[in-house]
C-alpha positions as CSV (number, residue, x, y, z in Angstrom):
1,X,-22.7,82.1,87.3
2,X,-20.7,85.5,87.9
3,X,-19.5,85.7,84.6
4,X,-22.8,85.0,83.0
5,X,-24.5,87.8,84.9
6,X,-22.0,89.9,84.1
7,X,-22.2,89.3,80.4
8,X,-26.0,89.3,80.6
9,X,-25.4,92.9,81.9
10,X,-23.2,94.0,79.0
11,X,-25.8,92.9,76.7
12,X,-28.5,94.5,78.1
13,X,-26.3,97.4,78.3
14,X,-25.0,97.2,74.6
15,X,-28.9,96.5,73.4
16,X,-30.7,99.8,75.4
17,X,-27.1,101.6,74.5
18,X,-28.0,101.0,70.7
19,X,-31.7,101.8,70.6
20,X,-30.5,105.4,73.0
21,X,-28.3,105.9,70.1
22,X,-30.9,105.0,67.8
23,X,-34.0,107.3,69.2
24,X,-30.7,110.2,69.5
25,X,-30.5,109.7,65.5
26,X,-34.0,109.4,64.6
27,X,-34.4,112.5,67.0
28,X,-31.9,114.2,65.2
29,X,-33.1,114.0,61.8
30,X,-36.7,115.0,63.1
31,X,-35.6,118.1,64.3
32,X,-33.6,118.9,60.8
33,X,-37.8,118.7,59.6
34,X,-39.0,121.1,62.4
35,X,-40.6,123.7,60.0
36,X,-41.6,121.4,57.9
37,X,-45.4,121.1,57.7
38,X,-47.6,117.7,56.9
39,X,-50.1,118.4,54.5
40,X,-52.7,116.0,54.8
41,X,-54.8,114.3,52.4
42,X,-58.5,114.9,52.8
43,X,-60.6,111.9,52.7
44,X,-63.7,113.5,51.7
45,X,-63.1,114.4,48.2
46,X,-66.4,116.8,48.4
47,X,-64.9,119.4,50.6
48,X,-62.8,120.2,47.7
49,X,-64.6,121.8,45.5
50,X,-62.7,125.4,44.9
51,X,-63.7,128.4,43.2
52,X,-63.9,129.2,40.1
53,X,-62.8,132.8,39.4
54,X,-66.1,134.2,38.6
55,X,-66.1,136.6,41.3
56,X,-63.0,138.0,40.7
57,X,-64.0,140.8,39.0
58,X,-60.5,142.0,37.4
59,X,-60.3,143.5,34.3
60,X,-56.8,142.9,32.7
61,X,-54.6,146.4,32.3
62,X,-50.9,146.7,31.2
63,X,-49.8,146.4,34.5
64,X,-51.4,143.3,34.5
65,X,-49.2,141.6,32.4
66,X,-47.7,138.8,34.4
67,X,-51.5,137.9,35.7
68,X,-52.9,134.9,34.6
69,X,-57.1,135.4,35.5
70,X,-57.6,132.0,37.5
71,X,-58.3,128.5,35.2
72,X,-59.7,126.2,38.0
73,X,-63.0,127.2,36.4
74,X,-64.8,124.3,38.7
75,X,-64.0,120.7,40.0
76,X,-62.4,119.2,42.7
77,X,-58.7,119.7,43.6
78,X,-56.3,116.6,43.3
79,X,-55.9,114.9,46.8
80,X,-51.8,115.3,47.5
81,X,-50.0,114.3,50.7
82,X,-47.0,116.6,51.2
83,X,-44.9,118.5,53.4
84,X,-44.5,122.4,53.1
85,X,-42.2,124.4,54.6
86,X,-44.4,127.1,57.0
87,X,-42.4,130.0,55.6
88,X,-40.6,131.1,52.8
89,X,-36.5,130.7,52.6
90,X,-35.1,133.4,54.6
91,X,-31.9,135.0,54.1
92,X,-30.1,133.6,56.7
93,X,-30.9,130.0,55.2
94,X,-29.6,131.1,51.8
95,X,-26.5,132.2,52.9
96,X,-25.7,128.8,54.1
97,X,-25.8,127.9,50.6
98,X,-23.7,130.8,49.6
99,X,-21.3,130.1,51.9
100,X,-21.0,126.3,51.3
101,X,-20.2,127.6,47.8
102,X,-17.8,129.8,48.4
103,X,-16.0,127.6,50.5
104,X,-16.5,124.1,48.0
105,X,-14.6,126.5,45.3
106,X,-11.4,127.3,47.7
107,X,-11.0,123.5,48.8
108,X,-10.7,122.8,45.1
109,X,-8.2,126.1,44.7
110,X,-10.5,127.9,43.0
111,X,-10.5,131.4,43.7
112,X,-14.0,132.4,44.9
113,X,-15.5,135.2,42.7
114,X,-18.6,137.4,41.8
115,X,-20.5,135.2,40.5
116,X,-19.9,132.2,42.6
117,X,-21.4,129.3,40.5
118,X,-22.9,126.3,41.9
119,X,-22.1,123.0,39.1
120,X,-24.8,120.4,39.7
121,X,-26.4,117.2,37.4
122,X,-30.0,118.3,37.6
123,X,-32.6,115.4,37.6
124,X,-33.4,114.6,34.1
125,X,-28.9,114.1,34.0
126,X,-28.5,117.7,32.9
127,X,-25.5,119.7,34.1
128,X,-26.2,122.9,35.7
129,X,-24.0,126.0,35.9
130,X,-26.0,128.6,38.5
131,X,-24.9,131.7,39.6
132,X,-25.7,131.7,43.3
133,X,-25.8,135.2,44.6
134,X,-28.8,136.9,44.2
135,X,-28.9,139.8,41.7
136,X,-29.1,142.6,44.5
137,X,-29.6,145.5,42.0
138,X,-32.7,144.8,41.6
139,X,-33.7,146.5,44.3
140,X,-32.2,150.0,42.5
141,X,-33.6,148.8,39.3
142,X,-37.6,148.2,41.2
143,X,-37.6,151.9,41.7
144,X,-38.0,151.6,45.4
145,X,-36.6,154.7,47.3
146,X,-34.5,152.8,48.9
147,X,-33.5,151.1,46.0
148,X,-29.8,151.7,46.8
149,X,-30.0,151.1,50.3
150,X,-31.1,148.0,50.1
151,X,-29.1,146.9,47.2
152,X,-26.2,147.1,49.6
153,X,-27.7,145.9,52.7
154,X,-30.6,143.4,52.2
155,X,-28.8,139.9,51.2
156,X,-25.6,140.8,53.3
157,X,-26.9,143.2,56.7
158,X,-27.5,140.8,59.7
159,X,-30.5,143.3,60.1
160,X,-32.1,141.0,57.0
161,X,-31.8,137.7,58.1
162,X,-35.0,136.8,59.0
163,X,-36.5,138.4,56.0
164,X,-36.9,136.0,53.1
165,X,-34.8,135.6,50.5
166,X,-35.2,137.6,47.4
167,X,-33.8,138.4,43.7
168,X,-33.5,134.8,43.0
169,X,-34.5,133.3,39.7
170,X,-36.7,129.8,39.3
171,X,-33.1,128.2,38.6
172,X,-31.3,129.7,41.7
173,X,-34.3,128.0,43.5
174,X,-33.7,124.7,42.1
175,X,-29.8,125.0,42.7
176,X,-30.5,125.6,46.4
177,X,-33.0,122.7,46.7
178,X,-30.1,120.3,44.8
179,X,-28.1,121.5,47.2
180,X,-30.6,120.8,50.5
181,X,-31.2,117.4,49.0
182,X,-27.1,117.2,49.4
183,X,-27.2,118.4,52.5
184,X,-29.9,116.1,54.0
185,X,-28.8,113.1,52.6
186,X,-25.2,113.6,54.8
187,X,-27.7,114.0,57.6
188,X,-29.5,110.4,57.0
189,X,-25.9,109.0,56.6
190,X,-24.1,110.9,59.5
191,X,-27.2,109.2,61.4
192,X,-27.7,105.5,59.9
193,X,-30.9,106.2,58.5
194,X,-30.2,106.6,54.5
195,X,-32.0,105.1,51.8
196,X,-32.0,105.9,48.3
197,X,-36.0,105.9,48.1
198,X,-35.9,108.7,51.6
199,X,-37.7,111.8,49.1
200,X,-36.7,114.5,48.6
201,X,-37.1,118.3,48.7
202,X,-38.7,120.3,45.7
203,X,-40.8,123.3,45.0
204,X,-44.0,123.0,45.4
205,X,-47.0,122.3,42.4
206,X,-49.1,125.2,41.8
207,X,-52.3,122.8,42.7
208,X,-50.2,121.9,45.8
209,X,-49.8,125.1,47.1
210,X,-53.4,125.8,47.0
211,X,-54.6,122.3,48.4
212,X,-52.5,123.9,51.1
213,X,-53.3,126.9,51.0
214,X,-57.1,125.8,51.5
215,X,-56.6,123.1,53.1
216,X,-59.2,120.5,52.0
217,X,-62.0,123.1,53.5
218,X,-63.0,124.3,50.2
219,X,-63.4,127.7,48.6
220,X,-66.4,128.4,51.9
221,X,-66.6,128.5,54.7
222,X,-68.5,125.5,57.2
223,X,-71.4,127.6,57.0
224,X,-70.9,127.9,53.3
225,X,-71.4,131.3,53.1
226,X,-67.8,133.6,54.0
227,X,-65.4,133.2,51.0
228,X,-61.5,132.2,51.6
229,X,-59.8,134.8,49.4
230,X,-57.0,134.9,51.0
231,X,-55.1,132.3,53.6
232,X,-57.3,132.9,56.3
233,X,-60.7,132.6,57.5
234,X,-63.0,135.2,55.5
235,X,-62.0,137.9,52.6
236,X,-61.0,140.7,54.8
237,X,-57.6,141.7,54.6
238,X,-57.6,143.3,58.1
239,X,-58.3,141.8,61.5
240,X,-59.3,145.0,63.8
241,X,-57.2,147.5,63.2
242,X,-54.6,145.5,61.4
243,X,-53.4,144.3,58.6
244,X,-53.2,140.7,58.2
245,X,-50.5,140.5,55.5
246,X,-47.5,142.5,54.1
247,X,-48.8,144.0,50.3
248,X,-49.1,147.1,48.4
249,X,-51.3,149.5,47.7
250,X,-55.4,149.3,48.1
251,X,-57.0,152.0,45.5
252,X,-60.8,152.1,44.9
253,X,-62.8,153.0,41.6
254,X,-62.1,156.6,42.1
255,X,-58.2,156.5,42.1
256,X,-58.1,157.4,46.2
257,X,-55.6,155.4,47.7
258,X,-57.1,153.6,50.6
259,X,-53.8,152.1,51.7
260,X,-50.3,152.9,51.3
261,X,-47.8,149.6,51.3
262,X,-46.1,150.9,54.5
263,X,-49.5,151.1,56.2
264,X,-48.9,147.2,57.4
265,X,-46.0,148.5,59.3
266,X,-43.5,147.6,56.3
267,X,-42.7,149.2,52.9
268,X,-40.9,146.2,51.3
269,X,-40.5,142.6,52.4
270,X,-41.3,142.0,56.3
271,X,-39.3,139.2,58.7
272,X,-41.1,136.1,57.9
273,X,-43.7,134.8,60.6
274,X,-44.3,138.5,61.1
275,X,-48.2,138.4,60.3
276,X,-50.5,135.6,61.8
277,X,-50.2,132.0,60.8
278,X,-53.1,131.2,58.1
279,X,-54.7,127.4,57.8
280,X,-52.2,124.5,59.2
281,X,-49.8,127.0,60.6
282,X,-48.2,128.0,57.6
283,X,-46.9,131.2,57.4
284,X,-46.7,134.2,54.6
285,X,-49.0,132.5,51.9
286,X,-50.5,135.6,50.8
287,X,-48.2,138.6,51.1
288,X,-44.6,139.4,51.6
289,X,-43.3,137.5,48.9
290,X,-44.3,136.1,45.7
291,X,-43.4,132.5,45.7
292,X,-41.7,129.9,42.7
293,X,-43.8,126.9,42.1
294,X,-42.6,123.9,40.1
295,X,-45.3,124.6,37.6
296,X,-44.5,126.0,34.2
297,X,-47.2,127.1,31.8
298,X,-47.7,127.0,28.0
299,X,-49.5,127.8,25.2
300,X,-49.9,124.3,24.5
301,X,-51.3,123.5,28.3
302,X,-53.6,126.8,28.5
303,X,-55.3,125.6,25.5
304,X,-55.6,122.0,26.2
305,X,-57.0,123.1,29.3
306,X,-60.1,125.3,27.5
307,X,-60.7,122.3,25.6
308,X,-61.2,120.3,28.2
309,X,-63.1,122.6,29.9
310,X,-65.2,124.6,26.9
311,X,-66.5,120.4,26.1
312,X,-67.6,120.1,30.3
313,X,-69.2,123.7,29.8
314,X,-71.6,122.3,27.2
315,X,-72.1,118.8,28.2
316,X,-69.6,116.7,27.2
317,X,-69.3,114.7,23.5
318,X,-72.9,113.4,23.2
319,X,-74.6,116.9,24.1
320,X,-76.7,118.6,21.7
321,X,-73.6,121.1,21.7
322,X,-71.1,119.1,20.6
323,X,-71.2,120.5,17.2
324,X,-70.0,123.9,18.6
325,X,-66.9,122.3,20.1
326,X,-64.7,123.3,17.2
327,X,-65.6,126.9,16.7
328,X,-65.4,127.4,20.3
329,X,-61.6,126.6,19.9
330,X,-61.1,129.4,17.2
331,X,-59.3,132.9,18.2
332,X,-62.6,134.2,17.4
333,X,-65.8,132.3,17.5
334,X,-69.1,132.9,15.5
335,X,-71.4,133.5,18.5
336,X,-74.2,134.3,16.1
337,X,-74.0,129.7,16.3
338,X,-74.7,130.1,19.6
339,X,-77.4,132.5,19.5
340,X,-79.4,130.6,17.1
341,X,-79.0,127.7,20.4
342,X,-80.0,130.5,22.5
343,X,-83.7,131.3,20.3
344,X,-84.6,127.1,20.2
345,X,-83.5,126.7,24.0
346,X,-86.1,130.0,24.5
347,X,-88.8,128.0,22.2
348,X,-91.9,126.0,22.6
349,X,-89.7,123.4,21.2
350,X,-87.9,123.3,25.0
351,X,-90.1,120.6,26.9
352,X,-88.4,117.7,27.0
353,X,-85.5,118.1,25.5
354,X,-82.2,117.9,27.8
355,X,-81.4,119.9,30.6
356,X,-79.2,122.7,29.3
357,X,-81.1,124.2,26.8
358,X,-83.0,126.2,28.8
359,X,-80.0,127.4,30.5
360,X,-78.3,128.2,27.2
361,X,-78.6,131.7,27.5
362,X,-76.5,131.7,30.7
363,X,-74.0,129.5,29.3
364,X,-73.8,131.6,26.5
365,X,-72.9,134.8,28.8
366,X,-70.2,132.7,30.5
367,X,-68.5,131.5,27.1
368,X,-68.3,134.7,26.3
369,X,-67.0,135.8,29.5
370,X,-64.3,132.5,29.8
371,X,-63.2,133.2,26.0
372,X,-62.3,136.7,26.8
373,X,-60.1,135.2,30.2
374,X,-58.6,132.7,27.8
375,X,-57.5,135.3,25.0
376,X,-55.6,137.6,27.7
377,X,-53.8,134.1,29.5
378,X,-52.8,133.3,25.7
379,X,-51.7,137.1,25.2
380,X,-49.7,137.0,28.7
381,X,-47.8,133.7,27.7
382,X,-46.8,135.1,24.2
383,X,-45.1,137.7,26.2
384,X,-43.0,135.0,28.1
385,X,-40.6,132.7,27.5
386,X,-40.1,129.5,30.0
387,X,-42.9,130.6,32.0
388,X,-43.5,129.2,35.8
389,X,-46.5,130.2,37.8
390,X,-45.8,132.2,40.9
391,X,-48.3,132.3,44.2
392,X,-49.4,134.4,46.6
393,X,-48.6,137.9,46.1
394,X,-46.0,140.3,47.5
395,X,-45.7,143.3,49.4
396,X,-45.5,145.7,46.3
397,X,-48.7,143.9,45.0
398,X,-52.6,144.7,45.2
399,X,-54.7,142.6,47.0
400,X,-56.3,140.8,44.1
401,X,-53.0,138.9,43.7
402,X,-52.9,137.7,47.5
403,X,-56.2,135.5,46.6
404,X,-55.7,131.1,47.2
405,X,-56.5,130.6,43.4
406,X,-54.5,133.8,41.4
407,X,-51.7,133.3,39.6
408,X,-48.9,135.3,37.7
409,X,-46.3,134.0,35.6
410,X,-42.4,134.7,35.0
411,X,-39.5,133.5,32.9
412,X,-37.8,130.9,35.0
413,X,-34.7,133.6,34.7
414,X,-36.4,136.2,36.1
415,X,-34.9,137.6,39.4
416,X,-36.9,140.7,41.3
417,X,-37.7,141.7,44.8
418,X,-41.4,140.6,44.7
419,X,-40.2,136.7,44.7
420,X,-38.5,134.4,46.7
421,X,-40.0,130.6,47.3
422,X,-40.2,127.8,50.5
423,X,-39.6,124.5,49.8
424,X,-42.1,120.9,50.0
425,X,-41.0,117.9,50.9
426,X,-42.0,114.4,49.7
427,X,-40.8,111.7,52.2
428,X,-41.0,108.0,52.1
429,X,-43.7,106.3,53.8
430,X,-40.8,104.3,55.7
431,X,-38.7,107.7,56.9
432,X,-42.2,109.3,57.9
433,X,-43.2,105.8,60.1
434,X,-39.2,105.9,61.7
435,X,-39.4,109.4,62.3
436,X,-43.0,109.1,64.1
437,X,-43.5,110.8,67.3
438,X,-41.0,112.8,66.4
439,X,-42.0,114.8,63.7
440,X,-42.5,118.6,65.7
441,X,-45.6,119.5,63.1
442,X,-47.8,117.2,61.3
């Protein structure tokens, strides 16, 4: 009877030993995710509905030459379930990567050197070659008076690590996230918990940043009256007296300069988390830096998408309009067509007849109005090759580019102060059930 009792103890001991060690590796992984933000997925598919540009009142200059004038034109946003990192890849975390490089290469006796390049089979069973350090001159080259300074200091000062990353190209991006993925999966081994199907982490979708960026609440507010421009509550940019993001200059229609970039307390990149926290806790979406998305745009996709959109416009293929499909397509439509639809929807011949005609003359305006929009998008993407839209504006940037729904884009090899990126994370229904209670943000 002893001897079963004592056995009965060692099993109860083993069994709550394992599930302690269990809860410690489930825990442990969790806490790996901490900063990690669930983005839910709305049910209502009505409180969706986002904006569509036509009070952005921007016209196009040379400077303007990365901006793409917002496409959403009108619709709901795609329902996505995600997590998002709530800030954007700081030094300090980019180092690790540098570092694991550096010290990869010497295990192998291979000489570390300038540039340290990180090999990697990329997901469609490429092979990668990336330089890994980011191309600090950029800060001389920006023309920033401390241009020099910073080129020495920024990725390498301690004084820096909190600030995010910068100087790093769409493909350094991706190199580091290969690299996280790496990392993560040791974690879910070292801890019992890996399965080939756990997720991974990417960049995020343009359309996923600005689901997340808005939320599910829409382009207004629960009153429906105080537009989200930016990733807070309202379209002011200041709170009070303060600022409530890190960008560049504010000049009205007379060329006086209502704020200087330093005015928000910093004349180049802030600390991340330095400003408030916008919708879900996430940190930095407008401001500071200018983030990668995994979204590249074409010629071919910008004008499939004004298809699409010019046939919605004017009813769809059985309108009365359908016969102007075609020549809205061309470079340079015959609008005296539409006019003549203009003088019949203005007729006695009106009653009756379907609904938009008597709105033609509106329509008409806004045609006009898109066409011009989709011209300078084509004229912007001639200008790039590999092109990847970018969100959220930076600190050398005017307001206009801080707003949920604008867009630039740059050559996936283009490295600069102005951008840096966070990462999403997609995670298996089966991980996010294990880790539970665990998860620190949902």
């Amino acid at each position: 009877m002893r001897n079963f009792i004592l056995v009965l103890i060692f099993i109860t001991v083993y069994i709550f030993g394992v599930q302690a060690q269990s809860q410690k590796e489930i825990k442990a992984v969790a806490q790996a995710l901490k900063s990690m933000i669930k983005i839910p997925q709305e049910k209502d598919p009505d409180v969706n509905t986002i904006w569509d540009g036509t009070d952005l009142k921007i016209i196009p200059t040379v400077a303007d030459s990365n901006f793409i004038i917002p496409v959403n034109a009108y619709g709901y946003m795609k329902q996505y379930s995600f997590y998002l990192s709530d800030h954007e890849v700081t030094n300090t975390e980019y180092k690790k990567f540098i570092i694991w490089v550096r010290d990869s290469l010497m295990k192998v006796a291979v000489m570390p050197m300038n540039p340290l390049v990180y090999r990697y089979t990329d997901y469609d069973g490429n092979i990668q070659n990336v330089n890994v350090l980011p191309d600090s001159l950029q800060w001389t080259k920006s023309g920033d008076h401390d241009g020099d300074l910073l080129s020495d200091s920024y990725h390498n000062n301690i004084e820096f690590d909190s600030y995010p990353v910068v100087n790093v190209s769409w493909e350094q991006a991706q190199a580091y996230i290969h690299w996280l993925n790496d990392r993560f999966k040791e974690l879910l081994l070292n801890n019992n918990l890996y399965k080939s199907d756990w997720g991974k982490y990417r960049l995020p979708e343009a359309d996923e940043w600005e689901f997340a960026v808005f939320s599910g609440r829409g382009w207004l507010d629960e009153n429906q009256t105080a537009k989200r421009l930016y990733a807070w509550d309202g379209w002011q940019v200041m709170y009070g007296n303060k600022y409530q993001a890190n960008f560049g200059n504010i000049i009205d229609q007379n060329g006086v300069t209502i704020k200087n970039p330093y005015d928000d307390g910093y004349s180049y990149t802030s600390p991340v988390k330095k400003f408030p926290q916008g919708i879900l806790g996430l940190y930095d979406m407008s401001g500071n830096v200018s983030e990668w998305t995994n979204t590249s745009f074409t010629l071919d996709s910008l004008k499939e998408f004004y298809r699409n959109f010019y046939r919605k416009t004017l009813g769809g293929k059985n309108s009365d309009y359908a016969f102007l499909f075609d020549e809205l397509y061309k470079e340079n439509p015959d609008w005296s067509l539409f006019e003549k639809e203009v003088n019949k929807a203005l007729g006695p011949d009106t009653i009756g007849v379907e609904r938009y005609r008597p709105h033609m003359r509106d329509i008409l305006i806004y045609l006009k109005e898109c066409k011009k929009d989709e011209l300078h998008n084509a004229n912007v993407l001639k200008r790039i090759q590999n092109a990847i839209i970018v969100k959220g504006g930076s600190w050398n940037d005017a307001p206009c580019y801080l707003m949920n729904s604008s867009r630039q884009v740059f050559s996936k090899t283009t490295a600069n102060p102005e951008i840096g990126f966070r990462v999403a994370l997609t995670l298996s229904p089966e991980l996010q059930k294990l880790l539970g209670k665990y998860m620190l943000k949902k």
